[in-house]
C-alpha positions in Angstrom: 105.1 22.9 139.5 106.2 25.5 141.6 108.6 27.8 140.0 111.0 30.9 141.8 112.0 33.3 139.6 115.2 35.5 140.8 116.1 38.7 139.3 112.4 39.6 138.2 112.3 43.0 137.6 114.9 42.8 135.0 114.1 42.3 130.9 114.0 38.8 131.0 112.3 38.2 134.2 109.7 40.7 133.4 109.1 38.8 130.0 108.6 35.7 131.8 105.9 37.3 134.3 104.5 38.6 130.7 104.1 34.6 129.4 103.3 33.0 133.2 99.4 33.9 132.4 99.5 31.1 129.5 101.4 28.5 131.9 98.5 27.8 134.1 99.4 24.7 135.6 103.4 26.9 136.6 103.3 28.1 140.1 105.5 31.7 139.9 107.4 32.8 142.8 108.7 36.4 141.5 111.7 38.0 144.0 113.9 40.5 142.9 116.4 42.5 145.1 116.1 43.7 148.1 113.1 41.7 148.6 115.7 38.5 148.1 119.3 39.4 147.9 120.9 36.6 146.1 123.9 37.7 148.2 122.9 37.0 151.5 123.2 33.0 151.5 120.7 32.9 155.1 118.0 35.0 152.9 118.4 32.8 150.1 118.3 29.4 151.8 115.2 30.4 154.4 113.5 31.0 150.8 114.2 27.5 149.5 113.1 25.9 153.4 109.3 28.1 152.7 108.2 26.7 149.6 108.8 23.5 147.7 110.3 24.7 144.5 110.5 22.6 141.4 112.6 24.9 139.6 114.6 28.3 139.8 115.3 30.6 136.9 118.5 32.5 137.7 117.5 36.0 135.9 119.6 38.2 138.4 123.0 39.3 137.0 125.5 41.8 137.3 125.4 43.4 133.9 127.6 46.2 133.5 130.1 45.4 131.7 132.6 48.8 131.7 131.7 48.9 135.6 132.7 45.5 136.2 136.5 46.4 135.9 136.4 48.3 138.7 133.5 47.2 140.8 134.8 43.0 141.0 133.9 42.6 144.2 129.8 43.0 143.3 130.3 41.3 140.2 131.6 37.9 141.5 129.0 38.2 144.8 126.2 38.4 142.2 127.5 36.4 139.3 129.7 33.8 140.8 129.1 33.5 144.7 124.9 33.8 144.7 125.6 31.0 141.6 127.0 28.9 144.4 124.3 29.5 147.0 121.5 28.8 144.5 123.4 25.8 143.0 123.7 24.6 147.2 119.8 24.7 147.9 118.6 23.6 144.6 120.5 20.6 145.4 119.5 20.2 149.0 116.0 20.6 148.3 116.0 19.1 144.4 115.5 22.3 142.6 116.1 22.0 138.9 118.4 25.3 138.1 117.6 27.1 135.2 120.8 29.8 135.1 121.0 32.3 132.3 125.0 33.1 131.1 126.6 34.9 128.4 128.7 35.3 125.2 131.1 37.3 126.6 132.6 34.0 128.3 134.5 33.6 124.9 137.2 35.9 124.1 136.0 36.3 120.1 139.2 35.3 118.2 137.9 32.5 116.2 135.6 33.6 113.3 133.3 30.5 113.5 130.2 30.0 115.2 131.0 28.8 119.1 130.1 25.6 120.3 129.6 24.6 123.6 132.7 23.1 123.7 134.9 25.7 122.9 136.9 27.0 125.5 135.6 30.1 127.6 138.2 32.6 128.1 136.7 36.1 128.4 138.3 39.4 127.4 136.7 41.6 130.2 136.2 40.5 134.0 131.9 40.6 134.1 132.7 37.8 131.3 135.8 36.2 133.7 132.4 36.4 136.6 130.1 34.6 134.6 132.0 32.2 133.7 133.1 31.5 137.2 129.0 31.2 138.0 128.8 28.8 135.3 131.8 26.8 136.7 130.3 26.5 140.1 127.0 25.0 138.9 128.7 22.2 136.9 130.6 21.2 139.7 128.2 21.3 142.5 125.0 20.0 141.1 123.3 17.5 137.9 120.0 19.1 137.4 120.9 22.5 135.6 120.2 23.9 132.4 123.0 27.0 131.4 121.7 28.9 128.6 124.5 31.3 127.2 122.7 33.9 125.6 124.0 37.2 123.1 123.0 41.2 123.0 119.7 40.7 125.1 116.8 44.0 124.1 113.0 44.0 125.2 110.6 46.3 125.4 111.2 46.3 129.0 114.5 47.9 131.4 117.2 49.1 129.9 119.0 48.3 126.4 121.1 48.9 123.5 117.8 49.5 121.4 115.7 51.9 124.2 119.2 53.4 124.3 119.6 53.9 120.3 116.2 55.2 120.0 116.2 57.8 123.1 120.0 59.3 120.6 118.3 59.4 117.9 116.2 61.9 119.6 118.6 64.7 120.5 121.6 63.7 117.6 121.4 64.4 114.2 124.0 61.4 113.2 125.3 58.2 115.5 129.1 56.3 115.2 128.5 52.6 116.0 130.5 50.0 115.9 131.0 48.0 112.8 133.5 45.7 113.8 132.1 43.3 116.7 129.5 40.2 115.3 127.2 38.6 117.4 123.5 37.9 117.2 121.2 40.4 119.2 118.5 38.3 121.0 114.7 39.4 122.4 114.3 38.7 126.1 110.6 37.1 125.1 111.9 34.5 122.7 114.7 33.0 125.5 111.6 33.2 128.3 109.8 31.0 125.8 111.9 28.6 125.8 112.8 28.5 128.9 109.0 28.1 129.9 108.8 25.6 127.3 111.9 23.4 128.3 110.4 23.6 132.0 107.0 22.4 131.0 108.1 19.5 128.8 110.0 18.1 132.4 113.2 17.5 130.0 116.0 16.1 131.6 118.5 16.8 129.0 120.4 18.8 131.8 123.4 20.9 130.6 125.0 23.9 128.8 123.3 25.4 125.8 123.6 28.2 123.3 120.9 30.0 122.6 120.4 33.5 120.7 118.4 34.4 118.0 119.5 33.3 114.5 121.8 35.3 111.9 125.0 37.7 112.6 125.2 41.4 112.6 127.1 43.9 113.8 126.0 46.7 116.6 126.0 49.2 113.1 123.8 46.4 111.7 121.2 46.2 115.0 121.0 50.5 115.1 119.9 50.5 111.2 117.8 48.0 111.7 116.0 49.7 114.5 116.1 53.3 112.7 114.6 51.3 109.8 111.8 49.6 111.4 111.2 52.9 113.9 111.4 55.3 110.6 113.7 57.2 112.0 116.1 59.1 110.0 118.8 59.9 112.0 122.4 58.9 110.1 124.1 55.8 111.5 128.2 56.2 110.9 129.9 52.8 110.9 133.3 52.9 113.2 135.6 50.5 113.9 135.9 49.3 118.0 139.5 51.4 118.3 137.7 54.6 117.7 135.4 54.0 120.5 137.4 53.0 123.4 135.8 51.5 126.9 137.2 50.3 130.0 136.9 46.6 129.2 137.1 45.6 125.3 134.5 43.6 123.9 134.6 40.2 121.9 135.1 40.6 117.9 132.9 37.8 117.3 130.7 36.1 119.4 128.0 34.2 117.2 127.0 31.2 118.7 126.5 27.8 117.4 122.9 26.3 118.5 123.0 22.9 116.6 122.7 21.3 120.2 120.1 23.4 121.2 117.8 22.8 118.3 118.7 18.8 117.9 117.8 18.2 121.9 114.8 20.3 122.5 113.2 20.9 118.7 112.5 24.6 119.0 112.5 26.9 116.4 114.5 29.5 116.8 113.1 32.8 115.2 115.8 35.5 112.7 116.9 38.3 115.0 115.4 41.0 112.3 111.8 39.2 112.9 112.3 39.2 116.6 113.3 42.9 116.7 110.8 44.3 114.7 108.0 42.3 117.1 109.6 44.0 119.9 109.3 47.4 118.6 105.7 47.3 117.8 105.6 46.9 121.5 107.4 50.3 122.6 
């Protein structure tokens, strides 16, 4: 099977290149911008007419969230409009889309894990974009997998944990948010599955939640990190109001992944076991 892999440079594509050696009989087509921008629809569609792909794993995403309030334009032509260009030629040349979304589609008022079914409306506009990309796909195409995904780290590009770390070197103590629950998520466990749904030629198209398991807050994902890194730099718990940003952030966006585990059988790994696996690797 012949697979393209967009947005490849970024954490999860690069994890994915990481795992392709064990997926012998996968095909990997890596493209990452400028060599393909997702933006120009002539670019993306002369790709598609080249090579016979069986599948496509969206990684390419506009993924700064503050930045986005400003810069719409770029978010929607990366996270909604390429969406719509990839969703065109994967149905004119049966492509199964794999497209990777976010848990900043839900706006974090209701203090119970989110279902698929919940309804999306985002606090901030890159989670108003990616929502709009996952729109698109339902309506143009069948054969898509969406997996929504929470607080993505790896030991490669950049991230909240390379970012915590690189503090602690030149501050003595950190103020981090206390307030905001989700569930952070290693790049190399969602390019797993993904790898593995591709391989087992499922058909169980549709939307899915996936994250690693358990809740914690962004004060609960720095001393977890200082912890595992021995690093003793203090860790001040705020709440979100005393660190205001251009576009405000979901209060709780732990997602529910019964449908996840019940279609596909994967086990899902605890987000302390993940992190600590990724660490080793910096």
């Amino acid at each position: 099977m012949k697979i393209l892999v967009t947005g490849s440079g970024g954490q999860l594509g690069s994890e994915i290149k990481v795992l392709a050696e064990s997926y012998p009989e996968l095909i990997f087509h890596f493209t990452d911008y400028p060599e393909l921008d997702l933006t120009d629809d002539r670019a993306v569609e002369e790709e598609f007419k080249q090579h016979a792909f069986d599948y496509c794993i969206n990684c390419a995403a506009y993924t700064a969230v503050d930045k986005a309030e400003e810069d719409k334009k770029m978010a929607d032509a990366i996270n909604a409009h390429a969406c719509s260009t990839l969703a065109r030629c994967c149905k004119t040349y049966g492509t199964t889309l794999i497209h990777v979304s976010t848990d900043f589609v839900f706006s974090g008022e209701a203090f119970r894990p989110l279902k698929e079914t919940y309804l999306a409306n985002p606090t901030n506009y890159y989670g108003l974009s990616k929502l709009k990309g996952e729109n698109i796909i339902k309506d143009s195409m069948k054969r898509y997998f969406i997996f929504r995904t929470s607080w993505l780290y790896s030991s490669f590009g950049a991230n909240f944990v390379k970012t915590m770390i690189r503090l602690s070197e030149s501050k003595d103590e950190l103020n981090i948010i206390s307030d905001q629950l989700g569930t952070p998520t290693y790049a190399r466990d969602l390019a797993k599955v993904i790898l593995q749904v591709i391989s087992s030629k499922s058909e169980n198209y549709g939307l899915y939640h996936y994250s690693n398991e358990g809740v914690a807050s962004w004060y609960d994902f720095t001393k977890a990190i200082f912890e595992y890194k021995n690093i003793d730099t203090k860790v001040n718990p705020i709440p979100t109001e005393k660190y205001p940003t251009p576009a405000s952030r979901p209060h709780y966006s732990v997602m529910d992944k019964s449908k996840f585990k019940e279609t596909f059988n994967i086990d899902i790994p605890y987000w302390r076991e993940s992190l600590k696996e990724c660490l080793e690797k910096l």
